[in-house]
N, C-alpha and C positions, 0 to 999 in steps of 0.2 A: 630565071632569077635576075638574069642582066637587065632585061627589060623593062623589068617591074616597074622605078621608076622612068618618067616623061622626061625628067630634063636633071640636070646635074647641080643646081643650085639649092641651096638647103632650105629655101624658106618653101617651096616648090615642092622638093621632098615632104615635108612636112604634111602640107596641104593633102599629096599624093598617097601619104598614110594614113590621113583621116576616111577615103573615101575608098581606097582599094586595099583588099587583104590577098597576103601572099598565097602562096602553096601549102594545102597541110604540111608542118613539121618545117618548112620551109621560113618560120617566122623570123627566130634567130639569126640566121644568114640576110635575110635581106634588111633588117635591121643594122646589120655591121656596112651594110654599104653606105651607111650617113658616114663611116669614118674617110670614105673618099672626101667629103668637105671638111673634117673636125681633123686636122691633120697640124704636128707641132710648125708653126710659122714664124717664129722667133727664137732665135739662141742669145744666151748671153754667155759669151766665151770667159774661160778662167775665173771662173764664180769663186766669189771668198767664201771657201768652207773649210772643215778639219782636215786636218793630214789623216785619214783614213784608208781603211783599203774596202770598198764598197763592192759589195756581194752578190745582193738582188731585191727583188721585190718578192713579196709574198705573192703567191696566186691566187688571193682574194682580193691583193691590192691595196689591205692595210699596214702592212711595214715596209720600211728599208732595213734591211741589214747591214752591218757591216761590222768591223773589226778593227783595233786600234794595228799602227803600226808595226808593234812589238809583238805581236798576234798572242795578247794575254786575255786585253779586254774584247767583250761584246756589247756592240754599242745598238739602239733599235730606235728608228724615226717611223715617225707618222708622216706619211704626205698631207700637206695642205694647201690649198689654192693661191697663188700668187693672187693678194686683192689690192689695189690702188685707186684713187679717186682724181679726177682733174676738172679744172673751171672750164675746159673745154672741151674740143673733140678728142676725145683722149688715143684714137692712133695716130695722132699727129704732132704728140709729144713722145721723148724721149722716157723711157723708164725712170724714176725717182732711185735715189743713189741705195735707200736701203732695199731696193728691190733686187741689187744686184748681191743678195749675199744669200747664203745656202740656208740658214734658217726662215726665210719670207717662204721656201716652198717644201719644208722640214720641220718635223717637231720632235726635237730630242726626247724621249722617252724615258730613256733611261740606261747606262751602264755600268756592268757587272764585268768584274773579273774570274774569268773560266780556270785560265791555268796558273800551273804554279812558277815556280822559277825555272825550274828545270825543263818544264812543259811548254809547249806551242800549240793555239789556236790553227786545225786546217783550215784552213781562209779558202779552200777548193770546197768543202763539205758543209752541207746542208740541207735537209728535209724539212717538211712542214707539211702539217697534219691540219689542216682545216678546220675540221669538225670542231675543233679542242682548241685551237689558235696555237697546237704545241711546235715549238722548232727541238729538231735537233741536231746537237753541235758534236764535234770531235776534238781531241786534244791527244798530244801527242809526245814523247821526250825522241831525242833526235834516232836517226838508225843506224843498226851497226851491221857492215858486211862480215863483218868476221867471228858471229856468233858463233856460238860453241856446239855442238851437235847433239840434240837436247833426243829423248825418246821417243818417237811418234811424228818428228817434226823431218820437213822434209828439206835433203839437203840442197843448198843453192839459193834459198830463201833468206832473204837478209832478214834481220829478230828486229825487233824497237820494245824496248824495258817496258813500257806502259803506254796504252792505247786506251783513252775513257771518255765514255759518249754522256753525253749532257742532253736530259730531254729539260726543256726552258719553256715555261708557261709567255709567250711574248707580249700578251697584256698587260706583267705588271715585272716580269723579270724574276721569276720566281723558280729558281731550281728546283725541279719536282722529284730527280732522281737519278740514276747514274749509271753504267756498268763498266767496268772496267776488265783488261785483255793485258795481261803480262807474258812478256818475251814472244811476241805472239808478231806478225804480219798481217796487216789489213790495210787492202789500196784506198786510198783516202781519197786521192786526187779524182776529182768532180763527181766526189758519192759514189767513184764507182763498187764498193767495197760493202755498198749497203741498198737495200732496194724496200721500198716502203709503200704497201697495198692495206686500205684501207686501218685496221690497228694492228697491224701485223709487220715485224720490220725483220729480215734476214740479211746475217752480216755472216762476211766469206776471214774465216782463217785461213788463210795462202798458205802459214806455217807449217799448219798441224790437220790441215783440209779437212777444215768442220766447217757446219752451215748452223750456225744459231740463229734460231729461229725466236724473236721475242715477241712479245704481245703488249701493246701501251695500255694498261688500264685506262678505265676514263678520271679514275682517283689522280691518274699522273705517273702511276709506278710501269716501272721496265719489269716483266716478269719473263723468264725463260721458257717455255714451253713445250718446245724442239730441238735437239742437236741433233745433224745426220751427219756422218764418217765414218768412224770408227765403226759404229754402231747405227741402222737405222730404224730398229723397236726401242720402247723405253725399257726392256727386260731382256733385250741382245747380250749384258755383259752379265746378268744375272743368270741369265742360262749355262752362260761361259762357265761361271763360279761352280756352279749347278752340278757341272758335269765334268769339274774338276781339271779343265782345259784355260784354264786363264793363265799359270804361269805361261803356257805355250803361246799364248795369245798374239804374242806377236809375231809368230811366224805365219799368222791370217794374212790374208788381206784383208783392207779394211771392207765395213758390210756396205759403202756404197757403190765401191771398185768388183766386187764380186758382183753386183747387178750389173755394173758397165759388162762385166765379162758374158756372166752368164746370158743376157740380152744378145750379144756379138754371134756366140755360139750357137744358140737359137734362129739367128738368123741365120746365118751362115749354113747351119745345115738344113733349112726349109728351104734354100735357094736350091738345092741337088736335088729334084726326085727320085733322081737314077739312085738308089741303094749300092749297088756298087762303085758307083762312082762317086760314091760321099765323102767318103775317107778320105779321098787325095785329094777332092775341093776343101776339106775341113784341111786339111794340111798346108795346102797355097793358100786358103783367103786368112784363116784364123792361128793354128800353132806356129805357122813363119813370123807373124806380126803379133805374135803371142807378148812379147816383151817391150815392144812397141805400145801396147795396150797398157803394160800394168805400169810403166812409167809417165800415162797420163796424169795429170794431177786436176782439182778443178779451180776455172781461172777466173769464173763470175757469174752468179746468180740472179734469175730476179725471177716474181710471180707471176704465173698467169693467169690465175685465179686461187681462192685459200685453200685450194688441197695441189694442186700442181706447181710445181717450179720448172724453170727452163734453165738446162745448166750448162755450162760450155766447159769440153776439157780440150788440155791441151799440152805440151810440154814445157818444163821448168822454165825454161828461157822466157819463151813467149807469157809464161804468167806474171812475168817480172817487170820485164822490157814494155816499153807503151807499144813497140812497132809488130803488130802480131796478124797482118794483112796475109801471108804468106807463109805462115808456119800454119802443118797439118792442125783442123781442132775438129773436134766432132760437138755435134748439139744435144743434150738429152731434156725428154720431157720425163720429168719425174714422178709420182704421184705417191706423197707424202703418207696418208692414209694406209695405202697396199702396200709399198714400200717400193713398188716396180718401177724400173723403166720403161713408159708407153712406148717411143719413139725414139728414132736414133738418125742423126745424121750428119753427113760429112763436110765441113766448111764451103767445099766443090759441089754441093749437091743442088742440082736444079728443080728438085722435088720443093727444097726448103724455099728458093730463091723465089720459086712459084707464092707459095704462102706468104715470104718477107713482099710481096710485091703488090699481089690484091687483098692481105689482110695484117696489113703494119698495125691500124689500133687497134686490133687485138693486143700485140705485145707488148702497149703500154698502157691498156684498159685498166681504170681505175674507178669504181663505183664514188667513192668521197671524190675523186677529183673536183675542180672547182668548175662553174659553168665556162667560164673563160677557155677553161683548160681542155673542155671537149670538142674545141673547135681551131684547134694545130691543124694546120696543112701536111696532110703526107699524099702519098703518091696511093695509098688505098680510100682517100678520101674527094682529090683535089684532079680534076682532069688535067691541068697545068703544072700540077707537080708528079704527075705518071707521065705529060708529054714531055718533061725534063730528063726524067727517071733514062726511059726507053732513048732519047735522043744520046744522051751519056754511052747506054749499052749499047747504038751502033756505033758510034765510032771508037766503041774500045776496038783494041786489035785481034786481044786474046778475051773468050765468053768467058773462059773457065776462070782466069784471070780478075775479070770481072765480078762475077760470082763469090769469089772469095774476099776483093776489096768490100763489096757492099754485107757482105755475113759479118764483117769483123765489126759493123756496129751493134751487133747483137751480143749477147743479151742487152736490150735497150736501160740505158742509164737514165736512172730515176730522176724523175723532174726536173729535166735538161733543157727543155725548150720555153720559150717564151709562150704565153698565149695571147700576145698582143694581137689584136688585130690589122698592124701594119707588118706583121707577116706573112697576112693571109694572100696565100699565090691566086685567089681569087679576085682580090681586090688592087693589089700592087703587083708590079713588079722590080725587082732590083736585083743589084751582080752579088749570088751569094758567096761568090769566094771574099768579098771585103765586109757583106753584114748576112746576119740569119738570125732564125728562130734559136738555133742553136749554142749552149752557153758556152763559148771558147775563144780566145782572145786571138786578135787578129793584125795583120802585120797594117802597120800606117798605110793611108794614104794620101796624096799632096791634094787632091782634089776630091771635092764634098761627095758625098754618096744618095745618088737618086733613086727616089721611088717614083716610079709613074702608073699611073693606072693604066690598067688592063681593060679598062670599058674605051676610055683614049688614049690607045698606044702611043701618041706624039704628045701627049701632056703631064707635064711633071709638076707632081701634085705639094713633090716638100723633096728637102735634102739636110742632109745630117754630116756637117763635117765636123769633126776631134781635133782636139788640135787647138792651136792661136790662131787668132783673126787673120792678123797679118801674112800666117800661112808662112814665114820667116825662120826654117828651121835648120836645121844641121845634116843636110841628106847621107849621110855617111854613117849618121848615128843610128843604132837599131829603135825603133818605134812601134809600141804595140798598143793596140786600143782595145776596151771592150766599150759593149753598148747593155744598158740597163733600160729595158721599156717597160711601162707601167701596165699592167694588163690591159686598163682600159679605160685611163686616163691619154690626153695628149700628151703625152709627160715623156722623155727620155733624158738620160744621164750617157755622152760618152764621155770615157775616162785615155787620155794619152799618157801610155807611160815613155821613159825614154832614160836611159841609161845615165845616172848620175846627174839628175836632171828633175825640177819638182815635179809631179801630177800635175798635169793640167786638167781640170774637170768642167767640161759646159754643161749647160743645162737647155735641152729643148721643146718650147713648151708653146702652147696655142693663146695668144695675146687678143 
C-alpha cells in the first residue's frame, strides 16, 4: 500500500489515481495517504472565540460541541471553511483581521440550557448516535460521600441526588427525552459509565450494581428495556413473589453475582478430574476465596454485540478510585438472552491479553460507527502500532505486571478515540505521551509536537504547538492541553489551560 503511489506530491498523486487502482478493499487506506500532502500548515494562535469549554467533534464531522463555563449551557457549531479572497498571490499575504476570530471557521447553531441551578453539565460525557444526528448529554447535582446506607446499595459508594441523561436531537437542539437516576452513582467521567452500540445504550449503577439497558427509539424516546442485578429474567422477582420468598429476598445474592459464582464453581471443579481429589481443590481455589468473590461488585460495562456484554468486576475501592491497574478484577462475557456467563477471566490472564492484542476492534466494533471511525489505529489492525505494543512489552520488567497495566483499559470506553486521519500510525508518526488518538488532556509542552511520516522517516510533514506564539510562559505553572481533530477535515483545535490563567485556544488549519 506504501508503494502505490510514484511520488509524494499531490498533483502527481492525483494523476496516479486516475490511472492505477489499489488492492481489493484496500481503497480507503490508500486514499487517506493524499493526507500526507492535505496536512493543517497554518495556526493562528489565541484565536478570539468564547469562553467555552470545547468537547469535540462529531464523528461525522458536522458539529463542535461544547459547553458554557458554568456547565448549565450546551452550545453546537457547524464547522465552516475559512474563505478569503486577495488582488494577489494570496500565500504571500498575511491573513485579513476578521479571519483571525473563531466564527470565520464556526457556525453557532444554537444554545440550550440543560441543567438547572442546582445541576451541572459533565463536560467529560458524551455519545453520538450517527444514524439520528442524536447526542447524548449528562447532568448532574454535586456528590456526597457521606450518603446514608440506603437498601440494595452498596457500601463505600458515594450517592449524587440526581443524575439525568439528555438524548438532543443536534440539528435543531431539540430535547427529545430524558431519564433520570436518584441517589444512585454513575461514572460520568469520559462516558465511562455509559457505553452505546448501535440503538442500544447500557448505563452502570455503581450504587445499587444494576445495568440498565435502554434502547433510543428512532421517535427520539429513551425506552428501558433491560435491567440485570438484582434480577437477570424480567419475571426473576415475580417468581420471588410467586413463591412467597421476597420478604427474604434479601438475604440472596443478587441474580447476576449467583452467575459470577455459579460460573467459578463450574470451573473450578471441571479443572479436578481426580473425584477424589475434588473436594480439597474445590476448597483451595473456590470456598477459601469464597468471600473474596461475593465482595466483587461491577465496575464497567460495554457491548460486544446486542446479546453480549463484557463486564469487568472488581472490588469497592477500585470501582471508585480512577487508579485500578493493580487491584484484582476479573472479565466476564455475559450473554444477555441465556442469562449466562460464557467466559471468565482474570485481569493477569494471558489467554485474555492474547485476544486484547490480535483482536482489539472487536471490543469496540460498532455496526453504525461512522466510516471515519473504522479506520482507528490499534495494534490488531496497524503493524506499527503491534510493533509499539510488543516493543513496550519487552522492556517491561515484570509480564504479569504488564498484562494487568494494558487489561485496565478494558472494558473499552465508548467513543474515545479520534478517527482522524493524522492518527493513523500508518501514515504519521508522533511521541504519543504529548498527543494520541486518544480523548485525555495532556501535560504542556514548551516545544511544538511533530508528526512525520512514516513513508519518510526524516520528514516532517506539520507540527501542532498549544500554547502563545511567543512560547513566553510561567514554567512553574501546571499546563494542560487538549487537542480537538476534525475527522477529516485539516482542521485542529488545541486548547492550553493553565491555572488562573485565560484558555488560550489556536486553531490549526491548511491555508
Amino acid at each position: 500500500m506504501v508503494g502505490f503511489f510514484r511520488s509524494g506530491n499531490l498533483a502527481s498523486r492525483v494523476f496516479d489515481r486516475q490511472f492505477l487502482s489499489p488492492r481489493p478493499g484496500a481503497t480507503v487506506n490508500t486514499v487517506r495517504q493524499f493526507y500526507e500532502n492535505l496536512v493543517p500548515s497554518y495556526t493562528i494562535y489565541d484565536i478570539n472565540c468564547p469562553d467555552y469549554s470545547f468537547r469535540k467533534f462529531t464523528d461525522d464531522g458536522k458539529y463542535l460541541v461544547a459547553f458554557s463555563r458554568n456547565h448549565q449551557d450546551l452550545i453546537v457549531y457547524r464547522p465552516i471553511w475559512l474563505t478569503f479572497s486577495c488582488h494577489e498571490e494570496c500565500d504571500s499575504h498575511d491573513l485579513p483581521a476578521n479571519a483571525e476570530r473563531f466564527d470565520s471557521f464556526f457556525k453557532q447553531l444554537y444554545s440550550i440550557s440543560l441543567a438547572s441551578s442546582n445541576e451541572y453539565i459533565c463536560k467529560d460525557f458524551f455519545l453520538y448516535m450517527e444514524c439520528h444526528q442524536y447526542g447524548l448529554f449528562a447532568t448532574s447535582t454535586a456528590q456526597s460521600n457521606d450518603s446514608s446506607v440506603t437498601e440494595g446499595a452498596i457500601h463505600g459508594v458515594p450517592s449524587i441526588e440526581k443524575i439525568t441523561f439528555y438524548l438532543v436531537r443536534l440539528e435543531d437542539g431539540a430535547i427529545l427525552d430524558e431519564k433520570a437516576f436518584c441517589n444512585d452513582f454513575i461514572n460520568l467521567a469520559h462516558s465511562i459509565g455509559a457505553y452505546l452500540y448501535e440503538d442500544l445504550v447500557c448505563i452502570v449503577s455503581l450504587r445499587y450494581q444494576t445495568i440498565h439497558v435502554l434502547q433510543i427509539r428512532d421517535s427520539g424516546s429513551l425506552v428501558e428495556v433491560r435491567r440485570i442485578g438484582a434480577f437477570c429474567r424480567e419475571d426473576d422477582e415475580l417468581f420471588l413473589y410467586s413463591h412467597g420468598q421476597a420478604e427474604q429476598g434479601s438475604s440472596f445474592l443478587p441474580g447476576i453475582k449467583q452467575r459470577l459464582l455459579s460460573f467459578i464453581f463450574r470451573k473450578t471443579w471441571n479443572e479436578e478430574p481426580d473425584q477424589a481429589l475434588r473436594v480439597q481443590h474445590l476448597k483451595k481455589k473456590f470456598y477459601f476465596h469464597f468471600q473474596d468473590y461475593v465482595d466483587l461488585i461491577i465496575w464497567k460495562v460495554q457491548f460486544l454485540d446486542r446479546h453480549h456484554l463484557f463486564i469487568k468486576f472488581g472490588s469497592v475501592d477500585g470501582g471508585v478510585t480512577r487508579s485500578t491497574d493493580q487491584n484484582l478484577a476479573f472479565f466476564a462475557v455475559y450473554n444477555m438472552e441465556t442469562t449466562e456467563i460464557v467466559s471468565l477471566y482474570q485481569n493477569s490472564s494471558e489467554e485474555l491479553y492474547s485476544l486484547f492484542e490480535h483482536y482489539y476492534d472487536h471490543f469496540h466494533a460498532n455496526p453504525q460507527n461512522s466510516l471515519h471511525e473504522k479506520f482507528i489505529s490499534s495494534h490488531s489492525n496497524s503493524v506499527h502500532a503491534l510493533d509499539q505494543l510488543r516493543t513496550i512489552k519487552n522492556k517491561a520488567s515484570s509480564s504479569s505486571q504488564f498484562v494487568k497495566k494494558m487489561m485496565a483499559s478494558l472494558p473499552y470506553t465508548c467513543q474515545s478515540q479520534s478517527p482522524s486521519p493524522y492518527f493513523d500510525l500508518s501514515i504519521f508518526r508522533y511521541d504519543e505521551k504529548l498527543i494520541s488518538a486518544i480523548d485525555r488532556h495532556r501535560h504542556c509542552t514548551e516545544h511544538p509536537i511533530k508528526f512525520i511520516s512514516v513513508r519518510q522517516p526524516n520528514v516532517v510533514k506539520f507540527k501542532i504547538k498549544p500554547g502563545s506564539d511567543s512560547g513566553a510562559s510561567d514554567s512553574r505553572a501546571k499546563r494542560i492541553s487538549s487537542f480537538l481533530f476534525h475527522p477529516y477535515f485539516p482542521l485542529a483545535l488545541s486548547i492550553q489551560q493553565t491555572y488562573m490563567q485565560p484558555t488560550v485556544v489556536n486553531i490549526h488549519f491548511r491555508r
